[in-house]
C-alpha positions as CSV (number, residue, x, y, z in Angstrom):
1,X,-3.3,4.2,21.9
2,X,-1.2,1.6,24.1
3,X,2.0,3.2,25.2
4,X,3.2,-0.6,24.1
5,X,2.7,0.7,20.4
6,X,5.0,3.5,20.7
7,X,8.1,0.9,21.2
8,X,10.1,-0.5,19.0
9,X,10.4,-4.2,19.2
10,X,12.1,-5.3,22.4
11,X,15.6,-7.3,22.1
12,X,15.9,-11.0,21.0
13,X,18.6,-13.0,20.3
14,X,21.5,-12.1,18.2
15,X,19.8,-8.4,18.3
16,X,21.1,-5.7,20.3
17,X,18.1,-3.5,22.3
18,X,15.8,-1.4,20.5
19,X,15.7,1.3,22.7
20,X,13.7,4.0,20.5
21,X,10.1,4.3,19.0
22,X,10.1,3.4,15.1
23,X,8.3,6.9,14.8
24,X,12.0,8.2,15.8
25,X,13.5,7.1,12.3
26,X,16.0,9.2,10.8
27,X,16.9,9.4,7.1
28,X,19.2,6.6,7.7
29,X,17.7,4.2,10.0
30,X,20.0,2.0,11.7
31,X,20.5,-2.1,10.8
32,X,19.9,-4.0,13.7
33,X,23.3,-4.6,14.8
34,X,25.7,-1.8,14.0
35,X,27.9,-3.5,11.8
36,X,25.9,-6.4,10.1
37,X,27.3,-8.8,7.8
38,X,27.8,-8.3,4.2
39,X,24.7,-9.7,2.2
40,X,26.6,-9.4,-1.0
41,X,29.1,-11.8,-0.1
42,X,26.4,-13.8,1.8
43,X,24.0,-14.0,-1.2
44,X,27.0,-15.6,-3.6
45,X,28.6,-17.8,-0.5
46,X,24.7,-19.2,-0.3
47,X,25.0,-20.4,-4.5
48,X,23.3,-16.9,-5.5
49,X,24.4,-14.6,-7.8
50,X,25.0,-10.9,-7.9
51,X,26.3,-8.9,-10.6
52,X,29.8,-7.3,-10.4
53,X,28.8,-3.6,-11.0
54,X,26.2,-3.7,-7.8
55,X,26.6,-2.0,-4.5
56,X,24.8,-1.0,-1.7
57,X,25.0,2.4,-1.1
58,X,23.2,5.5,0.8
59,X,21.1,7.3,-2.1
60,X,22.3,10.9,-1.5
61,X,19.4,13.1,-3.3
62,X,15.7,12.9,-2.7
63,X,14.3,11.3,-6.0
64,X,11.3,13.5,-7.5
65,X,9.1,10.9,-6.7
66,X,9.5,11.6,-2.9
67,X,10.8,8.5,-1.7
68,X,13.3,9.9,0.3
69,X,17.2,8.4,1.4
70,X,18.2,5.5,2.5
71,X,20.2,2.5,1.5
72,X,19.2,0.9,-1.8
73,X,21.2,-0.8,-4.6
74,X,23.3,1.2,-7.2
75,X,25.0,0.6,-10.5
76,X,28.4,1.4,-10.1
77,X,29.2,1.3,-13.5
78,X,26.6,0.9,-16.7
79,X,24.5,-2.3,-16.7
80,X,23.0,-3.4,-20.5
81,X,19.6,-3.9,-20.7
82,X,19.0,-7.8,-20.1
83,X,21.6,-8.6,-17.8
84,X,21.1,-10.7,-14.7
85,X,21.2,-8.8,-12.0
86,X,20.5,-10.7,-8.4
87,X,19.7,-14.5,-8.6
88,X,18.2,-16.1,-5.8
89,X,18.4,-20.1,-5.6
90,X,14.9,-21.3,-3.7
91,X,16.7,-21.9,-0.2
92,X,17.8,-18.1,0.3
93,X,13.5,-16.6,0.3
94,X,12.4,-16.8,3.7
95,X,8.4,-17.9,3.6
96,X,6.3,-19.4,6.5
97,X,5.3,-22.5,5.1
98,X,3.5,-25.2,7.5
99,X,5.3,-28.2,5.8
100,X,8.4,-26.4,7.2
101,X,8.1,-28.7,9.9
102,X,7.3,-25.3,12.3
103,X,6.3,-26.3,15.8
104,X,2.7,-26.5,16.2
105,X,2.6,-23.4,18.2
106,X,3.5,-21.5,15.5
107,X,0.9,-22.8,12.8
108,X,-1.0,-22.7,15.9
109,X,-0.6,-18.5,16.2
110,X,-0.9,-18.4,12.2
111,X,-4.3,-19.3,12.3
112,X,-5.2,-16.4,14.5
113,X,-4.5,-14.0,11.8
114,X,-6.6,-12.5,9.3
115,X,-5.9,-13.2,5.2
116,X,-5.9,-9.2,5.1
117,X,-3.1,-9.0,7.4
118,X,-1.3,-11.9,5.6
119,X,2.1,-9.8,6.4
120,X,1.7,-11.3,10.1
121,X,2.0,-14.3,9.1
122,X,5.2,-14.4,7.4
123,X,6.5,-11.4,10.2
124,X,6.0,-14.7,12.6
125,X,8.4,-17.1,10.7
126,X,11.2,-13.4,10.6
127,X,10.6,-13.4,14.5
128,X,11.3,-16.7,15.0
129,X,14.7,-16.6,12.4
130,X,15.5,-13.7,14.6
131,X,15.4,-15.0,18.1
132,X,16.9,-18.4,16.7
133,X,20.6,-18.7,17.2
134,X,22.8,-19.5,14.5
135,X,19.8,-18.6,12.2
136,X,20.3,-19.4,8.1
137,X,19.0,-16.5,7.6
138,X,21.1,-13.9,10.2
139,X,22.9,-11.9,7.6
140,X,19.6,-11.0,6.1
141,X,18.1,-10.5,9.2
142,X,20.8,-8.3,11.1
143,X,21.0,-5.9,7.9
144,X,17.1,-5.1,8.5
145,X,16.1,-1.7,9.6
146,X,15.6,-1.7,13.6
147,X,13.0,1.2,12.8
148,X,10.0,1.5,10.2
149,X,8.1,4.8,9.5
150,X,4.8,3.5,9.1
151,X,1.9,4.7,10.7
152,X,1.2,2.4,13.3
153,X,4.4,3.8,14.9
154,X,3.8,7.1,14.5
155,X,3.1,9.3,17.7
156,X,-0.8,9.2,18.5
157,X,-0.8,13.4,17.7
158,X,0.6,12.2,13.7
159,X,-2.1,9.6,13.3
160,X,-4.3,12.5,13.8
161,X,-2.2,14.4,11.4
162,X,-3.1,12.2,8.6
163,X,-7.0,13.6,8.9
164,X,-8.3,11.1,6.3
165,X,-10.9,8.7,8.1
166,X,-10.0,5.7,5.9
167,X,-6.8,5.8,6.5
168,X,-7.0,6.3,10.2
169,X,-9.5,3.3,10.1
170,X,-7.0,1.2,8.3
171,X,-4.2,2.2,11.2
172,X,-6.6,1.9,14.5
173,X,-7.9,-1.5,13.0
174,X,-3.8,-2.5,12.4
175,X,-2.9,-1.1,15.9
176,X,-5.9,-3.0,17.8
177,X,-4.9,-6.2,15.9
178,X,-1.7,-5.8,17.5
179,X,-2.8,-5.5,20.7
180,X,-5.0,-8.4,20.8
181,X,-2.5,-11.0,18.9
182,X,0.0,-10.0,22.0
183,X,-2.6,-10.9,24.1
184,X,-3.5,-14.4,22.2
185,X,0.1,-15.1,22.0
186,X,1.1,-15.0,25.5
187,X,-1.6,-16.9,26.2
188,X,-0.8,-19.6,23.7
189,X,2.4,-19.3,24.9
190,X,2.7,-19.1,28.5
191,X,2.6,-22.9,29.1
192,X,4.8,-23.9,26.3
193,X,8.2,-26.3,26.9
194,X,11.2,-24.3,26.1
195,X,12.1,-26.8,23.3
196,X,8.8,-26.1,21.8
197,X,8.3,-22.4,22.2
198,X,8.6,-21.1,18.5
199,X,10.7,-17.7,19.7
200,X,13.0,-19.5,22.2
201,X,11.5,-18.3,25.0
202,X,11.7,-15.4,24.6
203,X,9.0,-12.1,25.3
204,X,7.0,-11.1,22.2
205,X,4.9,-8.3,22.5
206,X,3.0,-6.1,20.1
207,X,5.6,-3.5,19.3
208,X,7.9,-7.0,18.4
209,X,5.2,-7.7,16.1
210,X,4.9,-4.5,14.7
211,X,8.1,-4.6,13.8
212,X,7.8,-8.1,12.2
213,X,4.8,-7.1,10.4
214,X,6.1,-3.9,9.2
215,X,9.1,-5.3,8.2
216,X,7.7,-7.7,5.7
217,X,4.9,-5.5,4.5
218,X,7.6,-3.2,3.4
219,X,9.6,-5.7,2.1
220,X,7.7,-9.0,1.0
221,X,6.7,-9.9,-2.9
222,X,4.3,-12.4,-3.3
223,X,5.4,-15.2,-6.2
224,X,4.9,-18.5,-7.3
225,X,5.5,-20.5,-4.2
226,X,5.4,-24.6,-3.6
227,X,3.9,-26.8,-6.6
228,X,0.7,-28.4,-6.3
229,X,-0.2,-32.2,-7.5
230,X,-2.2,-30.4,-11.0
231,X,0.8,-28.8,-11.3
232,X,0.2,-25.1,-10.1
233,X,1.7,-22.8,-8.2
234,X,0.8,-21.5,-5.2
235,X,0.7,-17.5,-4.8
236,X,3.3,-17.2,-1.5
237,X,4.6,-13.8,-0.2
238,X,8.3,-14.8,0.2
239,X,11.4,-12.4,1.8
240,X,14.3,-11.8,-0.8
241,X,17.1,-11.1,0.8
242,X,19.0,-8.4,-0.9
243,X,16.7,-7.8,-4.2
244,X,13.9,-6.1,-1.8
245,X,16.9,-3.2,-1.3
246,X,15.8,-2.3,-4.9
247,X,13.8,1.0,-4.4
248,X,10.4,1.4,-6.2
249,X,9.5,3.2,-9.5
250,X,6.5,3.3,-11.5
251,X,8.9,3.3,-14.7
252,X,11.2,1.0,-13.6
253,X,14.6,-0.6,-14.8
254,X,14.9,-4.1,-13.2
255,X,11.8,-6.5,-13.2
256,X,11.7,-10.1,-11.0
257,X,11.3,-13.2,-13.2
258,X,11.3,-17.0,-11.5
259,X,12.8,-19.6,-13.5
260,X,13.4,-23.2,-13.1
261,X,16.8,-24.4,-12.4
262,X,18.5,-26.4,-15.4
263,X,17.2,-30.6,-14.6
264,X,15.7,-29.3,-11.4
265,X,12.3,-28.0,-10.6
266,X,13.7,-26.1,-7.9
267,X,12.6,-22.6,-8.4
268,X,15.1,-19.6,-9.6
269,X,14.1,-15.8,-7.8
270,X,16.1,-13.3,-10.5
271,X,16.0,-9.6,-11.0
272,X,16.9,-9.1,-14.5
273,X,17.9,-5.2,-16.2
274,X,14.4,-4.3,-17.9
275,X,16.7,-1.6,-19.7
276,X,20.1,0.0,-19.7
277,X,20.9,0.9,-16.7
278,X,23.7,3.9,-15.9
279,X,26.3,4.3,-13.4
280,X,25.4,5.9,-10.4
281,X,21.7,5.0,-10.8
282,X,19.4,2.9,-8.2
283,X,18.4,-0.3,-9.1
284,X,13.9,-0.2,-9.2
285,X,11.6,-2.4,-9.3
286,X,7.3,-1.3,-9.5
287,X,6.2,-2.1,-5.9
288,X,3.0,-2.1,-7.7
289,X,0.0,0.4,-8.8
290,X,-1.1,1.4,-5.5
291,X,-2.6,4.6,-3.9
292,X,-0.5,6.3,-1.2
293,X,-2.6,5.2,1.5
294,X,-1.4,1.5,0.9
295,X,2.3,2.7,0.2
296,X,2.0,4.9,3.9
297,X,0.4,2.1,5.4
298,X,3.0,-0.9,4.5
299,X,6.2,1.0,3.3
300,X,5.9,4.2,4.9
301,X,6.5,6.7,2.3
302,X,4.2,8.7,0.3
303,X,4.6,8.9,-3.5
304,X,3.8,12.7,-4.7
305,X,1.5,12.9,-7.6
306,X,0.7,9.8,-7.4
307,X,-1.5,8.7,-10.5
308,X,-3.6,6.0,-8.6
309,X,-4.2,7.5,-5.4
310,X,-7.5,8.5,-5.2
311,X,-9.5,9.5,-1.8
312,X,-12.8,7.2,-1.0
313,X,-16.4,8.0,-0.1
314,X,-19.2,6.2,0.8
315,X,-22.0,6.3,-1.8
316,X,-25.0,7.8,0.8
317,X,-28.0,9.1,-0.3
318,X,-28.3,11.9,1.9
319,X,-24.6,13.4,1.0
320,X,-25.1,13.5,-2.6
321,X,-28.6,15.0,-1.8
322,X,-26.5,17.5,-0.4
323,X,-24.1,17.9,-3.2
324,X,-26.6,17.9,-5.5
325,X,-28.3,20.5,-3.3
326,X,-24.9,22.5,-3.4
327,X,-24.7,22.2,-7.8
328,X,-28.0,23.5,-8.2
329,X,-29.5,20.3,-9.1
330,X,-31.5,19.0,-6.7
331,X,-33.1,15.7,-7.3
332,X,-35.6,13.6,-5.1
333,X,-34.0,9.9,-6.9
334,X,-31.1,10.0,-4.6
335,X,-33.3,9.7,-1.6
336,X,-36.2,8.1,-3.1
337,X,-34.9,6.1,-6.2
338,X,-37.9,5.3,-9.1
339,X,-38.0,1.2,-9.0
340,X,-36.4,1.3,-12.6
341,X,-33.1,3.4,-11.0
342,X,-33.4,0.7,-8.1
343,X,-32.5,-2.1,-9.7
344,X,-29.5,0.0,-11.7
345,X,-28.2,0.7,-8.2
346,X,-28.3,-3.2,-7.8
347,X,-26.5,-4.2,-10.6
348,X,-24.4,-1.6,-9.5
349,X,-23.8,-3.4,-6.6
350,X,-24.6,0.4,-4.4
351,X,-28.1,-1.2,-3.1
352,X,-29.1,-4.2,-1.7
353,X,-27.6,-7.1,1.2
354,X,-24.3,-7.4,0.2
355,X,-23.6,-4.1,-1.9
356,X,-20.1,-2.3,-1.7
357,X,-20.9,1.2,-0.4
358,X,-17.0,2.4,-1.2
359,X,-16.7,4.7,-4.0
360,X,-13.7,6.6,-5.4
361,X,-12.8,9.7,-7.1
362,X,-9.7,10.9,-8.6
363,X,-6.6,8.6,-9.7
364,X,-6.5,7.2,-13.2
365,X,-10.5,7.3,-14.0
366,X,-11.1,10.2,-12.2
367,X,-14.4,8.6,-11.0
368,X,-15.5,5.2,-9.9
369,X,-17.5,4.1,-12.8
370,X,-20.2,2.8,-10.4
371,X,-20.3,6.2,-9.0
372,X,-20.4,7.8,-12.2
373,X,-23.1,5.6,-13.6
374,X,-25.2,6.0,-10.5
375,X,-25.3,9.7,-10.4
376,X,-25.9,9.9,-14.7
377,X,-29.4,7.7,-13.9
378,X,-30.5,9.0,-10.4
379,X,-30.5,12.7,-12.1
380,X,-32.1,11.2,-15.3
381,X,-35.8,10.5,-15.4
382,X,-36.3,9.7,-18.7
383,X,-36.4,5.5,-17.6
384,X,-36.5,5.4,-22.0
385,X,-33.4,7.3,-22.8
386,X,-31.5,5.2,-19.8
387,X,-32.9,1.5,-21.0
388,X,-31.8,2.5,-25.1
389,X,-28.0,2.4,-23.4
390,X,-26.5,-0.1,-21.8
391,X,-24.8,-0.2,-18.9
392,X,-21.1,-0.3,-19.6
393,X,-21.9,3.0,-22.0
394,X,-23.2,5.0,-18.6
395,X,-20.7,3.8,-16.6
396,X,-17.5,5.1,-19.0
397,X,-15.9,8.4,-18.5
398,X,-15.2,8.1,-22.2
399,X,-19.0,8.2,-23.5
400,X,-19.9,11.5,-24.7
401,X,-23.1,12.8,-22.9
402,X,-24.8,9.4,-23.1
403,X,-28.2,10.8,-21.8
404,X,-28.0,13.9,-22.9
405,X,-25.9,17.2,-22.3
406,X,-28.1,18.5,-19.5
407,X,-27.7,15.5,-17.6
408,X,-24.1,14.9,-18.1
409,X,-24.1,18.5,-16.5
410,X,-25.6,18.4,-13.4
411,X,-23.7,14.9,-13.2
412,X,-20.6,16.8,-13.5
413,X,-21.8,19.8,-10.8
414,X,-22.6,16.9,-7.9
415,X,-19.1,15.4,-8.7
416,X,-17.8,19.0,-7.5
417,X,-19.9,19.4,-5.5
418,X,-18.6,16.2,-3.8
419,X,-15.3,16.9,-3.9
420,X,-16.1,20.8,-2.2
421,X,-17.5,18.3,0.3
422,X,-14.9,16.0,1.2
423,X,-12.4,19.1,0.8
424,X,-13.9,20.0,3.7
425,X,-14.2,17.2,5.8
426,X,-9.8,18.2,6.2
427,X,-9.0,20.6,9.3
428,X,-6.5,22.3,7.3
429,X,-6.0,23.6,3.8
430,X,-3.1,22.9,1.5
431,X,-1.4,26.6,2.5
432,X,-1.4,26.1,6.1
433,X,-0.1,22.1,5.4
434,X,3.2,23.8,3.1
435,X,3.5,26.3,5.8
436,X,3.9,23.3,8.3
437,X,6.4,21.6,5.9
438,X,8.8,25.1,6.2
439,X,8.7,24.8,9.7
440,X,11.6,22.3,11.6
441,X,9.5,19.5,12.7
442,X,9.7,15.3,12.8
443,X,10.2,12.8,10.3
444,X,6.8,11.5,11.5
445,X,4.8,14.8,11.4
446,X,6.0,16.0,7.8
447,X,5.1,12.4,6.4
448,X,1.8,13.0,7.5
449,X,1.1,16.4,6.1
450,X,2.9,15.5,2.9
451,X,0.0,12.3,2.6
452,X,-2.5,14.6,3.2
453,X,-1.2,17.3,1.2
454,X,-1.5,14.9,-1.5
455,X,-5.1,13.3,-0.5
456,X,-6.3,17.4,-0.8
457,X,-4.1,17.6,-4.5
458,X,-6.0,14.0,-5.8
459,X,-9.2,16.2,-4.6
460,X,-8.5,19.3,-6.6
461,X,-7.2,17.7,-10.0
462,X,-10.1,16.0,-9.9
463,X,-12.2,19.1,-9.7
464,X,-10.5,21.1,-12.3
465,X,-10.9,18.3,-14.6
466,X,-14.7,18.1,-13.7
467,X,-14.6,22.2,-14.0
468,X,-13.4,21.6,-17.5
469,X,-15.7,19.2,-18.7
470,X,-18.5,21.6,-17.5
471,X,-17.3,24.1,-19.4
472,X,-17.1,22.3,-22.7
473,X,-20.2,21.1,-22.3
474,X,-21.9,24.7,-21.8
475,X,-19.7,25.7,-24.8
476,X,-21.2,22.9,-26.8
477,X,-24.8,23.9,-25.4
478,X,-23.9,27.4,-26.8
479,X,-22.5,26.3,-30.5
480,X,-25.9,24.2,-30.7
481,X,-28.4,27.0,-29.9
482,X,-27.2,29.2,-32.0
């Protein structure tokens, strides 16, 4: 990896230097200027409105759900349930929106980036606040984290660290992006009049954009953005200042709403009190249902026990002939499938031109129900007792032994098989990993064994769940014979 990546971004107007790599972060990363302004008072002198009883305050205690310390918003006396809590008017959201009347270099450099890695986009317009002087936005800007503890920072020998191959995919492809968008913007750039150069002039370079991207990813929601002419809204991932300081929660106590303004159709951003909330406690909102490879990847923290991570395979005929190999139930289909199981797989979407080879286990089905499906018919071949069902039936978790208890079986041994399999494909085991974590090391490097800690646990819930079913199946088998 490009020593550029190990650097935070370098100094732009208004900003003092960054002088360490983001992978440095403590567990209070510093604002970008040592004593930024207060966003409270900033938010309400702008026409928003903030309630009385919230602060912003350094969360002392680790919450269960692993999200560490840092700064976040706290009651500091009981909140009822229903209250507004942070109101936004429409001017205070920072988007990138073309009609802004941007300079064409800008809209220019948008183009250039891919709808996946929308966060670039937006982290374009935040570069360009930042360098601005006199920027609108400044007190937001300034009280933003000069450091991010997401992967693509990380030391190369922590990326390693994270041993899962999709993941490690997902940060090479983010880290080469980089690269290559410093490249395309210099060039755009390098001939550009000062009065039209969208950062002032100054240098951007990929750890700048890192930063940028990093910082929205971790920060951004998307809502209902500009009206069209039929009257809908457009999906727009905006910046709101001081309500993205709520931490997240899967059982949360504050929720976003948008409202119109009263005779206006000016759009309202409020965070309103789902429930009671107590003194003392953090304001959360749901970041969404995510696994913790997108919650490493874009807000750099790892949620333990997640219940939608999962870990992702690629459905390949030769490793479940393998697995099934490994159960004891070896069957020629996967290889070879009859034509009847072929054109399963296709409306399975696991065979033909365009299919979608990713499959998943663990998380809240416990198995992709394409995977599930696929194995339950390639270890069938009785083409009758598959064609009397239909689909949706052999693709639920929930249907009893749809083709019969002997196949539900060996279904259930090549899921185990599969997961013995991809337990494997780790370097480490869990023991040595929590040995690691007892030992004094960095920030980065027990981030990384605590994601794949938890990519091993998703592996081995799911195979003492599979375990079980095997079991009440035989115990079933036995009642029966008898």
């Amino acid at each position: 990896m490009s020593s550029k990546m190990m650097l935070m971004a370098t100094s732009l107007t208004h900003a003092r230097p960054l002088a360490y790599a983001a992978a440095s972060a403590c567990l209070y990363p510093a604002r970008l200027v040592p004593q930024p302004p207060d966003i409270i008072k900033w938010v309400r002198r702008e026409g928003g409105f903030v309630h009385q009883s919230i602060k912003i305050a350094y969360l002392e205690e680790e919450k269960p759900n692993g999200l560490g310390l840092g700064l976040g918003l706290v009651a500091s006396e009981e909140i009822p349930k229903g209250s507004d809590l942070i109101i936004l008017p429409q001017h205070i959201p920072l988007r990138f929106d073309a009609k802004d009347g941007e300079p064409s270099a800008l809209i220019d450099l948008a183009r250039h980036i891919p709808e996946e890695l929308w966060a670039m986009k937006l982290g374009l317009k935040l570069l360009q606040e930042r360098a601005r002087k006199g920027s609108f936005w400044w007190p937001y800007i300034s009280n933003l984290p000069e450091t991010y503890s997401v992967p693509i920072f990380f030391p190369g020998e922590d990326i390693k660290n994270l041993q899962y191959a999709p993941l490690l995919h997902q940060v090479n492809k983010r880290c080469r992006f980089l690269l290559d968008f410093e490249k395309l913007v210099k060039n755009k750039l390098g001939n550009v009049k000062l009065d039209d150069h969208p950062f002032g002039g100054q240098d951007i370079d990929a750890s700048s954009l890192g930063w940028a991207m990093s910082a929205v990813s971790s920060r951004a929601f998307r809502l209902y953005g500009s009206r069209q002419p039929d009257g809908t809204h457009v999906d727009t991932p905006m910046l709101l200042p001081l309500i993205d300081m709520c931490n997240h929660s899967f059982m949360p106590n504050a929720e976003i709403v948008q409202e119109k303004e009263a005779n206006n159709e000016s759009m309202l951003v409020k965070v309103i009190a789902g429930k009671q909330i107590k003194q003392d406690d953090p304001l959360e909102l749901n970041y969404g249902c995510l696994n913790n490879d997108l919650f490493l990847l874009d807000y750099g923290f790892v949620i333990p026990s997640n219940p939608y991570d999962c870990i992702e395979l690629k459905y390949d005929p030769a490793l479940l002939d393998a697995a099934s190999m490994a159960a004891g139930v070896s069957s020629p289909n996967f290889s070879s499938p009859s034509p009847w199981q072929q054109r399963i797989l296709l409306q399975l979407n696991l065979d033909g031109e365009n299919s979608d080879l990713k499959v998943r286990i663990g998380g809240s089905e416990l198995v992709e129900d394409r995977l599930l499906a696929a194995l339950r018919v390639l270890l069938s071949n009785d083409r009758e007792a598959v064609e009397k069902q239909d689909l949706a039936t052999i693709k639920s978790i929930n249907s009893e032994a749809p083709l019969g208890t002997s196949n539900e079986a060996a279904t259930f041994r090549t899921m185990i098989a599969l997961c013995v399999i991809a337990l494997g494909h780790f370097p480490t085991k869990i023991m040595e990993d929590e040995s690691t974590l007892k030992e004094k090391v960095s920030t980065t490097t027990e981030l990384a064994v605590r994601y794949r800690v938890q990519k091993k646990s998703v592996i081995i819930d799911a195979m003492r769940d599979l375990i079980r079913r095997v079991k009440l199946l035989s115990s079933k088998e036995s009642i029966t014979s008898q």
